[in-house]
N, C-alpha and C positions, 0 to 999 in steps of 0.2 A: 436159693434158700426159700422155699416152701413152706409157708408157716402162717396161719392165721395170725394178724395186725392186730395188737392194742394200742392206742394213741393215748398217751395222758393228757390233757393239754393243761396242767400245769407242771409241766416241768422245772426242774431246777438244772440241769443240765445243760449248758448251751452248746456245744459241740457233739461231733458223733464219737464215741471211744471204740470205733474199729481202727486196727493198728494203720497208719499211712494215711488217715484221715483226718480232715480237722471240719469237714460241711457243718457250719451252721445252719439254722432254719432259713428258708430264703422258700416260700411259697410262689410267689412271683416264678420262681425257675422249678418249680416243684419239689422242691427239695423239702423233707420235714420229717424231723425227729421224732422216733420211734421208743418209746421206753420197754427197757427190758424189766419183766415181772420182778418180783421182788421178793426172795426164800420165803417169805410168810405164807405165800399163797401154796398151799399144799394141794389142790388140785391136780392129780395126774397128768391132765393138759397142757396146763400150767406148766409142771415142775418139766415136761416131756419138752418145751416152748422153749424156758427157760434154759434148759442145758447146750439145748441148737442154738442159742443167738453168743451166747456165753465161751460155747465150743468155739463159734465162727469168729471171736474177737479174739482168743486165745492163740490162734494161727499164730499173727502175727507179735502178741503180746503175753508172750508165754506166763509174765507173773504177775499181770492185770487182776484185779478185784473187784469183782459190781460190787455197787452201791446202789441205792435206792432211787439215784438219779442218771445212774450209768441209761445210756439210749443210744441206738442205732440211725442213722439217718436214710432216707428210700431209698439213696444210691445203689445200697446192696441187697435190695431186692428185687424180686421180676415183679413185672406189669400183674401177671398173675396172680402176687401174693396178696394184691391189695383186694 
């Protein structure tokens, strides 16, 4: 999953909402929450970002909803994306 990183670091989120996971933040092991943009942000980038992280949670979670606090955690990304 190829995607330029936004970190919020305050989240409200504490779990990751990709389907079959539940990683909290756990820096010590690398592990850290990812927030997914937020419909406001109208930016083509953005909204092109947006649909790729949204698609990839959808896989497993056909009728999952972001929220404002929805967030991915590193696990499902490559070394490369950071």
């Amino acid at each position: 999953m190829a995607v330029l990183l936004v970190k919020n670091l305050q989240l409200k989120c504490t779990r990751c909402v990709a389907g079959g996971c539940s990683n909290t933040p756990e820096l010590e092991n690398g592990i850290a929450l990812h927030s997914i943009l937020y419909s406001s942000d109208d930016r083509p980038q953005a909204k092109k970002r947006r649909k790729k992280w949204v698609d990839f949670v959808m896989q497993k979670r056909a009728k999952w909803e972001p929220s404002k606090s929805s967030a991915i955690c590193s696990v499902h990304f490559k070394p490369e994306d950071f």
